[in-house]
N, C-alpha and C positions, 0 to 999 in steps of 0.2 A: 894557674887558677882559672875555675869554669864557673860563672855562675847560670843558672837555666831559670827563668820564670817564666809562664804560661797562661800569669792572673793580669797582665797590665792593658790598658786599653790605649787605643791606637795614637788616641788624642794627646795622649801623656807624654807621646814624644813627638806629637808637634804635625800627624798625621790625621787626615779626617776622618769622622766617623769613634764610634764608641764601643766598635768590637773587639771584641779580647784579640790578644796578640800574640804566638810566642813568640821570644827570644834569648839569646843568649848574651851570655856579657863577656868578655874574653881582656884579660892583659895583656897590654900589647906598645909596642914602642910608642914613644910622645911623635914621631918624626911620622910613624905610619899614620895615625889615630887622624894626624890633621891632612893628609893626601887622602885616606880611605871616608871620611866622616860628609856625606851628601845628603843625609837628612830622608833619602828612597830605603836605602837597603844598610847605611853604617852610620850611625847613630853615638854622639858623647855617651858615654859610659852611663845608663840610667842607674839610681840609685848608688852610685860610685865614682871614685876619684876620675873627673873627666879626665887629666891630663895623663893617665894609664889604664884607663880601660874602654873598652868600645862596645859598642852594643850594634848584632845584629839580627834582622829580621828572622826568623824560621820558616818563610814561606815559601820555599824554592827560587826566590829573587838571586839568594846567592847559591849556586853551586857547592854538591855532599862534599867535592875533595876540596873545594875552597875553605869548607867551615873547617874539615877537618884536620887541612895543613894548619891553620890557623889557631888551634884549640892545641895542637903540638908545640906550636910556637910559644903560647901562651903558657903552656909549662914547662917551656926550658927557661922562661923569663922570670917565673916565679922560684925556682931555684936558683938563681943567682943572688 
């Protein structure tokens, strides 16, 4: 499961400034969520279950084939 939002501002997750933000939300193992979760570029789950889902930035911080192994992983996990 993917969630996309592109309305939230930077503050909301604890970042400075009041600009819009995008990101993505992504399901993902509880064991990753707490090694990947740095508060720059991977984010508790906004607006969702922290403990399985993660949120990250869309501003090139993470690399295209990092989101996009990531966003595959995310839906093999929601099939289970």
């Amino acid at each position: 499961m993917v969630r996309c939002n592109i309305n939230d501002k930077k503050n909301k997750l604890g970042l400075d400034g009041e600009e819009r933000i995008e990101i993505l939300d992504l399901r993902m193992d509880p064991d990753d969520i707490i090694v990947l979760t740095d508060g720059k570029k991977y984010f508790p789950g906004f607006h969702m279950n922290k403990k399985h889902w993660i949120t990250i930035r869309l501003d090139g911080s993470v690399s295209v084939d990092e989101i996009f192994m990531r966003i595959d992983n995310s839906f093999k996990l929601a099939v289970k």
